[in-house]
NUFI-814272 format. One record per atom (N, C-alpha, C, CB): atom name; residue number from 1; x, y, z. Coordinates in steps of 0.1 Angstrom, whole numbers. Glycine has a CB too. Example, Ala and Ser with C-alpha at 12.3 -4.5 7.8 and 13.67 -1.06 7.14 Angstrom:
<atoms>
   name   resi      c1      c2      c3
      N      1     132     -57      78
     CA      1     123     -45      78
      C      1     132     -33      78
     CB      1     113     -45      90
      N      2     128     -22      71
     CA      2     137     -11      71
      C      2     129       0      79
     CB      2     141      -6      57
</atoms>
This chain:
<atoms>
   name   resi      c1      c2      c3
      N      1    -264      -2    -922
     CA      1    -273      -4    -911
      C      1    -281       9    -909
     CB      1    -265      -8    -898
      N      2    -294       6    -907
     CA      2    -301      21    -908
      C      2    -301      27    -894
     CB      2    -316      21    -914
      N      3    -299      40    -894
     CA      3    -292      46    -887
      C      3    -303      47    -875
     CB      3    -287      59    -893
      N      4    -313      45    -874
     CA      4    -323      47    -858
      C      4    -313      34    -854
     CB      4    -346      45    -858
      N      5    -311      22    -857
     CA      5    -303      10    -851
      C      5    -290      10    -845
     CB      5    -301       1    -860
      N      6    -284      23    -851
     CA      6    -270      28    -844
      C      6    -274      30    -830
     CB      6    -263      43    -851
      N      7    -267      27    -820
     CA      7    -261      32    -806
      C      7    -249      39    -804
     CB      7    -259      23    -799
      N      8    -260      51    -799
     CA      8    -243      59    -796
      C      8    -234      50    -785
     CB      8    -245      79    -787
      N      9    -224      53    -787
     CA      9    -210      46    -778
      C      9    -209      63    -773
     CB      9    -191      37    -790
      N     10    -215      68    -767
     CA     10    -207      76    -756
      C     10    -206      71    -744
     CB     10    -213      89    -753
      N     11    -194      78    -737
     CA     11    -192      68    -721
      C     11    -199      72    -713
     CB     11    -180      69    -713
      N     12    -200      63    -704
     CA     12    -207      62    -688
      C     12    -200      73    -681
     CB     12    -205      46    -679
      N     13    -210      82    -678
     CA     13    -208      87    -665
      C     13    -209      89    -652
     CB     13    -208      90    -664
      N     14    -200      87    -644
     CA     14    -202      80    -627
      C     14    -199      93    -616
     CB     14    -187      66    -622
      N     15    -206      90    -606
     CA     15    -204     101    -598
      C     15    -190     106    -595
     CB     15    -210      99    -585
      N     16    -184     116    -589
     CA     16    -173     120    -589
      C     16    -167     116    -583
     CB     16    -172     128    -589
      N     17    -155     108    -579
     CA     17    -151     101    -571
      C     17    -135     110    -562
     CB     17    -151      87    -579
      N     18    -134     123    -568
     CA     18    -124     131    -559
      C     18    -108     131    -573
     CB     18    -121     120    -539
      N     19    -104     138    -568
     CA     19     -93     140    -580
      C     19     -80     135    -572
     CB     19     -91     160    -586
      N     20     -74     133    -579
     CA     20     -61     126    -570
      C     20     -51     138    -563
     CB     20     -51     117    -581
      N     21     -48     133    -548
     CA     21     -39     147    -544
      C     21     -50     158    -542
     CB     21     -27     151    -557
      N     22     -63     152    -537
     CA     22     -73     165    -529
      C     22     -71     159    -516
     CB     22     -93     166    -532
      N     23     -72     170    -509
     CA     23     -68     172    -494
      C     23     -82     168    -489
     CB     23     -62     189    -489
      N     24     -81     155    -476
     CA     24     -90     158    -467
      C     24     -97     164    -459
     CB     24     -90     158    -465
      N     25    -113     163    -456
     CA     25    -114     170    -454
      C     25    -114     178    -434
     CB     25    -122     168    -463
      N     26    -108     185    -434
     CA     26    -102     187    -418
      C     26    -112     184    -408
     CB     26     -98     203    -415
      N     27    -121     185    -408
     CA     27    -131     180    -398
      C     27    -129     166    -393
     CB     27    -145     180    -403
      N     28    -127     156    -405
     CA     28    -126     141    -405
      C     28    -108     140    -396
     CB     28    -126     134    -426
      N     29     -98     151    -403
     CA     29     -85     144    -400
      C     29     -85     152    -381
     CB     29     -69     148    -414
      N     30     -94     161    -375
     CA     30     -97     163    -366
      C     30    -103     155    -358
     CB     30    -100     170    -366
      N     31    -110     148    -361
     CA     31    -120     135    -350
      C     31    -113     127    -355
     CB     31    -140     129    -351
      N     32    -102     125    -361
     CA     32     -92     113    -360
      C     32     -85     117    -352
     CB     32     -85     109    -372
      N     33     -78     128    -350
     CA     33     -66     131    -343
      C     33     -74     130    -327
     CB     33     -59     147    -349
      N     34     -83     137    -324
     CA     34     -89     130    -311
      C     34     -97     115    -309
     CB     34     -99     140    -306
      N     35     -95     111    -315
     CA     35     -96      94    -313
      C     35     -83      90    -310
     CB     35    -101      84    -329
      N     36     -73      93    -320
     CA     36     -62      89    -315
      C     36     -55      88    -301
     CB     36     -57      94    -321
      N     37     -60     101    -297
     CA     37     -55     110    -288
      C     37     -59     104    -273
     CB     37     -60     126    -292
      N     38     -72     101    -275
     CA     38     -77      97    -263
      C     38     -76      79    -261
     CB     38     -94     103    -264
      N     39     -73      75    -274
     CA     39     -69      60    -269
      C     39     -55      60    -261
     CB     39     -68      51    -283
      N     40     -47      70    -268
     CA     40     -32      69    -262
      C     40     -35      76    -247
     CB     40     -18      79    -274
      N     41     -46      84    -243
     CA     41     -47      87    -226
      C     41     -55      78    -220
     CB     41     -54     100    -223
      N     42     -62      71    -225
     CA     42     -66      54    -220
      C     42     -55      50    -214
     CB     42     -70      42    -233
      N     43     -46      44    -228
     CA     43     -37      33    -226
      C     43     -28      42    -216
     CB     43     -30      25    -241
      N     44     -22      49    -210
     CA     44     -15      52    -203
      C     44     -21      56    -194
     CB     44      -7      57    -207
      N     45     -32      58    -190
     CA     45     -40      55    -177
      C     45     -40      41    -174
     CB     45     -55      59    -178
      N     46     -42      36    -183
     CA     46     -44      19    -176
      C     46     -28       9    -171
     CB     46     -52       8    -191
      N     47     -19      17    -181
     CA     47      -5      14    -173
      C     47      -1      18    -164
     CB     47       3      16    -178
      N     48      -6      31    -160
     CA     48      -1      36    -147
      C     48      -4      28    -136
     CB     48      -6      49    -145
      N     49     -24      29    -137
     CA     49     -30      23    -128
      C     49     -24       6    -130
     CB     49     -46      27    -132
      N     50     -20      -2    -135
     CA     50     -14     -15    -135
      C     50      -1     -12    -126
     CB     50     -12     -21    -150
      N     51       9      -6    -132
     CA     51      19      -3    -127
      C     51      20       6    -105
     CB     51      21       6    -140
      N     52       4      12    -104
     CA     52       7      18     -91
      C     52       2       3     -85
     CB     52      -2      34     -86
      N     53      -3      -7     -88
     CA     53     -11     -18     -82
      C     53      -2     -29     -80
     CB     53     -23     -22     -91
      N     54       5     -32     -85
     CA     54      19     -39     -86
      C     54      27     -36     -77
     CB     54      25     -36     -96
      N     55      26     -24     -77
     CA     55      35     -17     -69
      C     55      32     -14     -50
     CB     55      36      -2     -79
      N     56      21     -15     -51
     CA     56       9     -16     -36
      C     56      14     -30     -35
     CB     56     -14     -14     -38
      N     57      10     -38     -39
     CA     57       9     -56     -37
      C     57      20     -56     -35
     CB     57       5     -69     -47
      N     58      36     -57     -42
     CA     58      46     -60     -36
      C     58      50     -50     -24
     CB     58      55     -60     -46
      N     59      48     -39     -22
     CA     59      54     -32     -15
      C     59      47     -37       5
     CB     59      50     -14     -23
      N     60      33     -36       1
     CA     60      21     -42      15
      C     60      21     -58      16
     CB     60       2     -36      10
      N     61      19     -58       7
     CA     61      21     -74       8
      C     61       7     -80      16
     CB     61      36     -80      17
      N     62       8     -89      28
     CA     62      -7     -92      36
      C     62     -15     -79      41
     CB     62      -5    -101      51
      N     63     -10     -66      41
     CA     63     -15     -57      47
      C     63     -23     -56      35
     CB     63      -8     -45      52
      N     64     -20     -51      24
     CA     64     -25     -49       8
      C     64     -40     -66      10
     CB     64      -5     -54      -8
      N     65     -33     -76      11
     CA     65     -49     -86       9
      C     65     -60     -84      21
     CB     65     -45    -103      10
      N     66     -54     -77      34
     CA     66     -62     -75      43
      C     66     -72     -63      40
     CB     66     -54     -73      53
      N     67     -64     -52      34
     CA     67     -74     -43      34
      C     67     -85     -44      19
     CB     67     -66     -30      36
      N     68     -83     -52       9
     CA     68     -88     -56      -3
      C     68     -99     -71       3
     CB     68     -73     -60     -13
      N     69     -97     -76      10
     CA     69    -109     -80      19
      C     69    -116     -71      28
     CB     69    -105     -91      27
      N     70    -111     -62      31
     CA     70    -119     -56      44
      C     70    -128     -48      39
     CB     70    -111     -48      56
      N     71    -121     -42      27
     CA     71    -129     -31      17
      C     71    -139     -36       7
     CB     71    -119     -24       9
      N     72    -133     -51      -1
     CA     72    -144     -57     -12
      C     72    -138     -50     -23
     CB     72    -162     -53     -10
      N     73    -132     -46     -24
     CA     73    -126     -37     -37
      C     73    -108     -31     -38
     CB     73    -136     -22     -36
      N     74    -105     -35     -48
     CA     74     -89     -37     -47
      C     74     -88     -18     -50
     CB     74     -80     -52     -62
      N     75     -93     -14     -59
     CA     75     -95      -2     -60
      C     75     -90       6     -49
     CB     75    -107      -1     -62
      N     76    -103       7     -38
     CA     76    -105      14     -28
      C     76     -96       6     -16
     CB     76    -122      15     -25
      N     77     -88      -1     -17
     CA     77     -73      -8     -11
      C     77     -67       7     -15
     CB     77     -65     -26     -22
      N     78     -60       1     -28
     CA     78     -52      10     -29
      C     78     -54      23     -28
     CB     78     -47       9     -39
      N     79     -63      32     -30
     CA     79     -66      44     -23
      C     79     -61      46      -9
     CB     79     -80      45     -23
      N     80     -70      38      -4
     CA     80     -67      37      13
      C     80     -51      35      13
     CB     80     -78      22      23
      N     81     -42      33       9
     CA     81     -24      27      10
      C     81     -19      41       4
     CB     81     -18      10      -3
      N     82     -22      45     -10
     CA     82     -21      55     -11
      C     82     -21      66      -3
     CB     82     -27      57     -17
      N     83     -32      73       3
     CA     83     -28      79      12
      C     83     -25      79      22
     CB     83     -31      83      14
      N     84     -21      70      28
     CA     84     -12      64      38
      C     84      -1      68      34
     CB     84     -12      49      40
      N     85       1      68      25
     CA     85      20      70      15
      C     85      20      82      15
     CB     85      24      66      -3
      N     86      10      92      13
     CA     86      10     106      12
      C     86      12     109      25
     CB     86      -2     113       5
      N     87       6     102      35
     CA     87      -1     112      49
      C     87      22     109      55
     CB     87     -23      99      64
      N     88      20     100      54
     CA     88      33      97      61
      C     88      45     104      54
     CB     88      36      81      61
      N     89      47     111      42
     CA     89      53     114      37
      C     89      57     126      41
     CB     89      51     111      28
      N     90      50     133      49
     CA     90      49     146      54
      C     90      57     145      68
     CB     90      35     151      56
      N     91      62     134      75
     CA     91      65     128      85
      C     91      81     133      84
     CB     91      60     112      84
      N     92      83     140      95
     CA     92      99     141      98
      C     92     107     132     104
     CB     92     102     150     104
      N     93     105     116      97
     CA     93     117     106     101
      C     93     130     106     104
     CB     93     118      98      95
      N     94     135     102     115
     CA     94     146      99     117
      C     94     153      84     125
     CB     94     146     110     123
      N     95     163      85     119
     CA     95     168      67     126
      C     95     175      77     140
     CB     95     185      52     111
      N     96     174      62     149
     CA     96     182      61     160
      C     96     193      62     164
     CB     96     181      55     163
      N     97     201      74     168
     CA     97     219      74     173
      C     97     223      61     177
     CB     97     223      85     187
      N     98     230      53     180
     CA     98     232      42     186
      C     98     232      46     203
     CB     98     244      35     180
      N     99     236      56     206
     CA     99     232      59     220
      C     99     217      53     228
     CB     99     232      73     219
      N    100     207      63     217
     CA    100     193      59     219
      C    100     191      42     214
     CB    100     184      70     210
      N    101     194      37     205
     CA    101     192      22     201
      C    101     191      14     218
     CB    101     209      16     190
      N    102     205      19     218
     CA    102     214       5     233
      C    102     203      11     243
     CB    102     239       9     241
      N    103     198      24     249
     CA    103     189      29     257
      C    103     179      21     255
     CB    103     186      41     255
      N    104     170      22     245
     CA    104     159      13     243
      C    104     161      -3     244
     CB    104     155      17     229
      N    105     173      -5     241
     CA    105     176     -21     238
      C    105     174     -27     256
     CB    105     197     -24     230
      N    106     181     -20     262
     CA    106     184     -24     276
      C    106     170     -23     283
     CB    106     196     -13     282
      N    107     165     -12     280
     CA    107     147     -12     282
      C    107     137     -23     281
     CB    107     140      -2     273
      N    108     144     -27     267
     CA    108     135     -39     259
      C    108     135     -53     270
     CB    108     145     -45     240
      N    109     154     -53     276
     CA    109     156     -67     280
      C    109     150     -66     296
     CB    109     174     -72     279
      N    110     149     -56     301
     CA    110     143     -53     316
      C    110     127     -60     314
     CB    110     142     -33     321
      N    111     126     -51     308
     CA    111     106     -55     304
      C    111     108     -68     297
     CB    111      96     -42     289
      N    112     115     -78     296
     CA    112     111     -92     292
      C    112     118    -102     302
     CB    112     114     -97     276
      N    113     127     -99     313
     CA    113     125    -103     324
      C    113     114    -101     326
     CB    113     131     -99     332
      N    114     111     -88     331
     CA    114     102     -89     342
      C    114      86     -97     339
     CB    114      99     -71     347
      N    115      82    -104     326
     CA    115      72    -113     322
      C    115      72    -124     331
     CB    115      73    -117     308
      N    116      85    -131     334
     CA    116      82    -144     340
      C    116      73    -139     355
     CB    116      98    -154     341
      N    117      75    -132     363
     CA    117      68    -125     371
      C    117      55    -118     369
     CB    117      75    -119     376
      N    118      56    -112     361
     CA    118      46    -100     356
      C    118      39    -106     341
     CB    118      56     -84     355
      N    119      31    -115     337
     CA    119      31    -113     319
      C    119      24    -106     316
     CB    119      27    -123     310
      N    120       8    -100     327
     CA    120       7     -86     321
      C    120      15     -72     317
     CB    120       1     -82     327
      N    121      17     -70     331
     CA    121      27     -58     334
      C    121      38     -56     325
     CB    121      34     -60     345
      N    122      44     -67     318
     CA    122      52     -71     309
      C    122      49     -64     297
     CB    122      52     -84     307
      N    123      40     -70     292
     CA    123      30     -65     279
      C    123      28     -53     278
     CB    123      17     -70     278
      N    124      18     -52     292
     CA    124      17     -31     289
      C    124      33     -26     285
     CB    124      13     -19     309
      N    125      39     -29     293
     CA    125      52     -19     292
      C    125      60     -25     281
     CB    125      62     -18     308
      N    126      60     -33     269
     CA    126      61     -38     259
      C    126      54     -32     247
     CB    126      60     -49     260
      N    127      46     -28     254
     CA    127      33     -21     243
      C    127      35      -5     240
     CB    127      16     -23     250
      N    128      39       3     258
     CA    128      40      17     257
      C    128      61      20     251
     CB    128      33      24     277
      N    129      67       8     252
     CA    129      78       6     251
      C    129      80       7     233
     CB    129      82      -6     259
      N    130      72      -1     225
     CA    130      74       2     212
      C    130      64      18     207
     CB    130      70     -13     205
      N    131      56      17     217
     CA    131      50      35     211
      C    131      61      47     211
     CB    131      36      42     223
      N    132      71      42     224
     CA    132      77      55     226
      C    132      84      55     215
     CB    132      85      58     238
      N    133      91      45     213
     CA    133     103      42     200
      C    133     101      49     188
     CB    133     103      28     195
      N    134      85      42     184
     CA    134      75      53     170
      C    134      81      68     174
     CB    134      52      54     172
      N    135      73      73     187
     CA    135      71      84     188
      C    135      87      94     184
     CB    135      65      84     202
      N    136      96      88     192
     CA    136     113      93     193
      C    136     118      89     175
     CB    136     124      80     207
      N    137     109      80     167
     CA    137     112      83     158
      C    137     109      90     141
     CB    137     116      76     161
      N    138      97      98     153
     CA    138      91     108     145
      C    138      75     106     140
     CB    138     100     109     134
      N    139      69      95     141
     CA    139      56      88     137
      C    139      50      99     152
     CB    139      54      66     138
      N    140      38     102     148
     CA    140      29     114     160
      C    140      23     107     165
     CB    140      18     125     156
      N    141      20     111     179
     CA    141      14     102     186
      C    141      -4     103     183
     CB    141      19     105     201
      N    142     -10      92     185
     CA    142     -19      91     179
      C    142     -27      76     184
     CB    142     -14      92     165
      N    143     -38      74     181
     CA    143     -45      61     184
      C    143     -43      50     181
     CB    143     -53      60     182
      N    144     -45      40     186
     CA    144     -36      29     180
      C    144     -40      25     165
     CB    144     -37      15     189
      N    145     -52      24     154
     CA    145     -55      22     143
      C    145     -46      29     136
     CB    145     -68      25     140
      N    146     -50      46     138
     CA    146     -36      55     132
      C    146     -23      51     131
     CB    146     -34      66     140
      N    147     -19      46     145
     CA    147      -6      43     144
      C    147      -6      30     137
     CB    147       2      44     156
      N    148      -8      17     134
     CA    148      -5      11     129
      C    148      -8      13     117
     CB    148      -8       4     132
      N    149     -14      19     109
     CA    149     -16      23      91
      C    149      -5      32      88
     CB    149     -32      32      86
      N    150       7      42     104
     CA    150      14      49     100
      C    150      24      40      96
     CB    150      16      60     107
      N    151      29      28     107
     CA    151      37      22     104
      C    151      40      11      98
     CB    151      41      21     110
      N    152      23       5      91
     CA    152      27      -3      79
      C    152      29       1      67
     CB    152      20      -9      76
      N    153      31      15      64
     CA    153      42      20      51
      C    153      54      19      48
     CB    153      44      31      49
      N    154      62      19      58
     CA    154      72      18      60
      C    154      79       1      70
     CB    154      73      33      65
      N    155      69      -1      76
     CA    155      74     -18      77
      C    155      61     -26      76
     CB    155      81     -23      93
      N    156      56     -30      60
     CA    156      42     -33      62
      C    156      44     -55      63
     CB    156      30     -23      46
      N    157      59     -54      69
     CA    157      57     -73      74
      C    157      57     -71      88
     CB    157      73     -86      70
      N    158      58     -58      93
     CA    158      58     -61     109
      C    158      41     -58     114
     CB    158      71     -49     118
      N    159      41     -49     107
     CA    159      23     -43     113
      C    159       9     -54     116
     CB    159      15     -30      98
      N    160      15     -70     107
     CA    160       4     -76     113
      C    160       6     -82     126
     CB    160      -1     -84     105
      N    161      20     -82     131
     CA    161      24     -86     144
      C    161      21     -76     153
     CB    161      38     -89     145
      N    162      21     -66     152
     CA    162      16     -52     155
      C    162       1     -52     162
     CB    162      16     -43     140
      N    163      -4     -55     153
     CA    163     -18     -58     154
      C    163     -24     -65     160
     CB    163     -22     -60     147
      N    164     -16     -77     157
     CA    164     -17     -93     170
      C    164     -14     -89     183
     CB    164      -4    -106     167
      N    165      -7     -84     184
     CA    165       1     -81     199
      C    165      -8     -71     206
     CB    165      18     -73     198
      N    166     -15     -61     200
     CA    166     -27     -50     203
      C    166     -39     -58     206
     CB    166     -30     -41     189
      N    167     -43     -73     202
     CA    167     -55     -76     200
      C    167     -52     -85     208
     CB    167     -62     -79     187
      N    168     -44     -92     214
     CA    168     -46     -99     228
      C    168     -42     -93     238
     CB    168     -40    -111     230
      N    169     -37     -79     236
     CA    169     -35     -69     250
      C    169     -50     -69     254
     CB    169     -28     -51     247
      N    170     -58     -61     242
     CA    170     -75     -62     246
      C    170     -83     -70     251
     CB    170     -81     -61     236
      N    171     -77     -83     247
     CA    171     -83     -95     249
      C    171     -82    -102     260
     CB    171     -80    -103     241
      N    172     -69     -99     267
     CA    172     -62    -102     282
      C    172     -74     -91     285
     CB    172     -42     -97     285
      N    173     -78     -79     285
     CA    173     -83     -74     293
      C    173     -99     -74     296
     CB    173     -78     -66     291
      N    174    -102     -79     287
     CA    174    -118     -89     287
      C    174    -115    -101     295
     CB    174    -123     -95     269
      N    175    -103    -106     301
     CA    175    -103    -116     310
      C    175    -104    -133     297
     CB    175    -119    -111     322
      N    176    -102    -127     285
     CA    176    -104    -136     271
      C    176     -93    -141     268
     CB    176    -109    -128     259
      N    177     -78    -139     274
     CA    177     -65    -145     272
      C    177     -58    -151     280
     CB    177     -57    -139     268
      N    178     -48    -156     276
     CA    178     -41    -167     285
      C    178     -28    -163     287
     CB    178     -41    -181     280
      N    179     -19    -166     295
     CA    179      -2    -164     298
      C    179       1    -167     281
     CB    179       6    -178     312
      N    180      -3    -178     274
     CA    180       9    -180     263
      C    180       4    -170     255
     CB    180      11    -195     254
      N    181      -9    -169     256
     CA    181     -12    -158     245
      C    181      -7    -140     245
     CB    181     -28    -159     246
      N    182      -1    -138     256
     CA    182       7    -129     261
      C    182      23    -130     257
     CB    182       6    -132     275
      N    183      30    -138     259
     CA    183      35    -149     255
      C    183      39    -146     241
     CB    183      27    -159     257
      N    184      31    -147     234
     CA    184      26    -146     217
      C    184      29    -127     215
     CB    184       4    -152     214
      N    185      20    -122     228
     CA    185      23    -107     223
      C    185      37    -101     223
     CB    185      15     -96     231
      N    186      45    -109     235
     CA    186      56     -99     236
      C    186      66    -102     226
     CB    186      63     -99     250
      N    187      64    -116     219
     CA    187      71    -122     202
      C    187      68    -107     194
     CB    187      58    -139     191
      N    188      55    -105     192
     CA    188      50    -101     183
      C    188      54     -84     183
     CB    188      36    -105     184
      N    189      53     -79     199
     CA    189      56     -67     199
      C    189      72     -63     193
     CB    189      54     -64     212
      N    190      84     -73     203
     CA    190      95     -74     199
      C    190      99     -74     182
     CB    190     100     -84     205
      N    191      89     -76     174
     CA    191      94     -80     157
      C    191      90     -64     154
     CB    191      82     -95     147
      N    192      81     -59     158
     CA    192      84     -42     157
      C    192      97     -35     162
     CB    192      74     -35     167
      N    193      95     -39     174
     CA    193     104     -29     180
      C    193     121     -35     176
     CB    193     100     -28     198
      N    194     125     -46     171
     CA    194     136     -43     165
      C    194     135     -41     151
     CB    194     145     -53     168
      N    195     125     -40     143
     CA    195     122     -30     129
      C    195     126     -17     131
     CB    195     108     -29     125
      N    196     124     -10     141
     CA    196     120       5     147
      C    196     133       7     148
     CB    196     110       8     162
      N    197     140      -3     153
     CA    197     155       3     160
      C    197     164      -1     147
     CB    197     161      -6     179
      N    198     161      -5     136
     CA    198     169      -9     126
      C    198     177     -26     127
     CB    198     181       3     125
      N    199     172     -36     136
     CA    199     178     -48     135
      C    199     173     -55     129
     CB    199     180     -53     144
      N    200     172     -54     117
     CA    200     167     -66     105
      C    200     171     -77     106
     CB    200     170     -65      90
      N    201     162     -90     104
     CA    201     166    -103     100
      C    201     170    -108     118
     CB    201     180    -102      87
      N    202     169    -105     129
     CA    202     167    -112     142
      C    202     157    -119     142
     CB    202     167    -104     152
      N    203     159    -131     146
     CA    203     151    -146     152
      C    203     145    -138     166
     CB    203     166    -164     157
      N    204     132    -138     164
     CA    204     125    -138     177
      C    204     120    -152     186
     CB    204     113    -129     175
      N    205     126    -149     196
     CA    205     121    -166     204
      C    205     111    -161     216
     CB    205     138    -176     214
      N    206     107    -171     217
     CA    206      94    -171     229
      C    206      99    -167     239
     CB    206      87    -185     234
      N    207      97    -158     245
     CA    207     101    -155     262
      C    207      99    -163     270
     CB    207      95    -146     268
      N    208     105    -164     281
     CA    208     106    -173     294
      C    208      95    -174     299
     CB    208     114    -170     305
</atoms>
């Protein structure tokens, strides 16, 4: 065969594709290591934050959906509960000797006589009757908003009775309520004030 018709057979050569067992290069295994790094501070931000939210809802319960409507934002709920938890935490609580309990108790049953005669009179002194209780048991004295956000941390099934009982005292006094609705407050006050004094699980009944 004449030789200009020969083709050389030399091999193809290809770009270099790295030798086996070369080391990366560190820049690359550095923006890996902070990719990594910051997904795993994601994901345990977002568990926490699941986990403190869980933990608001069971603990608040209707106080938690009240203030998540009032606010528009479940977020800024929990914030607002949050520091409620902080502010109270600073709080030098104490429970009741049974001395002071039976004192207060006997207080409680005077002031719900005296409704069938009195249902205002009743109420006020139902109303300044569960403040003192707070007060003696360490919650500061304070305005009534204050004091109810102090004591729905710590009893947040009683604080909307709390509230009820506050809002037809006001309302009696706009001339805007009625005897039952009075009636309704001293229920409502009483479901505090045996929280306060430690008697869980008492049936409250309508007053006379």
């Amino acid at each position: 065969m004449p030789s200009a018709l020969v083709l050389s057979k030399r091999p193809k050569r290809f770009p270099h594709l790295g030798n086996k067992g070369e080391t990366m290069d560190p820049k690359i295994v550095i923006a890996i290591v902070i990719v990594v790094v910051v997904l795993a501070v994601v994901a345990v931000l977002l568990v926490t934050r699941r986990r403190k939210s869980e933990h608001l809802k069971q603990k608040f319960g209707s106080e938690y959906d009240r203030l998540v409507h009032q606010h528009g934002d479940p977020q800024r709920a929990e914030s607002v509960l949050a520091a409620r938890e902080k502010r109270v935490s600073h709080f030098e609580l104490r429970s009741l000797p049974p001395t002071e309990r039976d004192g207060y108790a006997q207080q409680w049953a005077f002031v719900q006589k005296k409704f069938v005669d009195d249902p205002k009179g009743a109420v006020n002194e139902a109303d300044r009757l569960v403040t003192e209780v707070m007060n003696a048991r360490g919650y500061p004295m304070s305005e009534f908003n204050q004091r109810a956000d102090d004591i729905s941390v710590n009893y947040p099934d009683a604080v909307g009775n709390y509230r009820a009982a506050h809002d037809i005292v006001v309302r009696h006094g706009r001339g805007q309520a009625s005897t039952e609705d009075l009636r309704k407050a001293m229920v409502h006050f009483r479901s505090l004030f045996d929280e306060l004094l430690g008697k869980k699980g008492v049936a409250h009944k309508e007053v006379a």
